[in-house]
C-alpha positions in Angstrom: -31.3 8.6 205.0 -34.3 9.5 202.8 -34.1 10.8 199.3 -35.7 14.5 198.8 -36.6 15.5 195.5 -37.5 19.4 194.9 -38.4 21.1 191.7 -40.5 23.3 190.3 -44.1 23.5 189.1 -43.5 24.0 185.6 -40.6 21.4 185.9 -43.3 19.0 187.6 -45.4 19.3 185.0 -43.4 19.5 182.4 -42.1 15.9 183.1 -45.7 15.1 183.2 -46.1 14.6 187.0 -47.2 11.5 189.2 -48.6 8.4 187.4 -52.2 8.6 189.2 -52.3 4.9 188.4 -49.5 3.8 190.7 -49.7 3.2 194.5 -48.2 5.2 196.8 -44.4 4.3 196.8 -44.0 3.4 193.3 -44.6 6.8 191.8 -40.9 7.9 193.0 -39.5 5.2 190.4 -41.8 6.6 187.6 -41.1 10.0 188.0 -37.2 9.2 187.9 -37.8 7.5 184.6 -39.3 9.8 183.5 -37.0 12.8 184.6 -33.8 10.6 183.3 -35.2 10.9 179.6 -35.4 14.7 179.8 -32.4 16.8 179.4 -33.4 18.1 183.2 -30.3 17.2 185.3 -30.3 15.6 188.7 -27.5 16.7 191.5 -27.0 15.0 195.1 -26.1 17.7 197.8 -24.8 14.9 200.7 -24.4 18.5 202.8 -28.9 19.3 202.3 -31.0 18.3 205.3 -34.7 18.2 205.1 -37.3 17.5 207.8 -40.4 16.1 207.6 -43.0 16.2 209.9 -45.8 13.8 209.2 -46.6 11.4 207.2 -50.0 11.8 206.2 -50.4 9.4 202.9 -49.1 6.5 205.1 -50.5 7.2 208.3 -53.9 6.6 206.3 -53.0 3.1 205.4 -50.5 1.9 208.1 -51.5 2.5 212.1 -48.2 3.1 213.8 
């Protein structure tokens, strides 16, 4: 299972976004941080399904 994240813009940017200094992979950690000291509150839905159809930012640096 793979964690799924979906917000809004404003939200997004109100957190401040994606460290552009991390590599790809790390950002999820430092947007979590970040997200835990807002008053923005995080629910899991076990029930949501999402699908995702290509992984472009990997394919790029890993050859399947």
């Amino acid at each position: 299972m793979e964690p799924f994240c979906f917000l809004g813009a404003s939200t997004f940017a109100e957190i401040g976004g994606f460290d552009t200094n991390l590599f790809l992979y790390s950002e999820e950690m430092d947007f979590a941080k970040k997200l835990e000291k807002t008053a923005f509150e995080a629910a899991l839905v076990p029930q949501a399904r999402f699908q995702h159809f290509q992984g472009k930012s990997s394919k790029a640096i890993y050859r399947y």
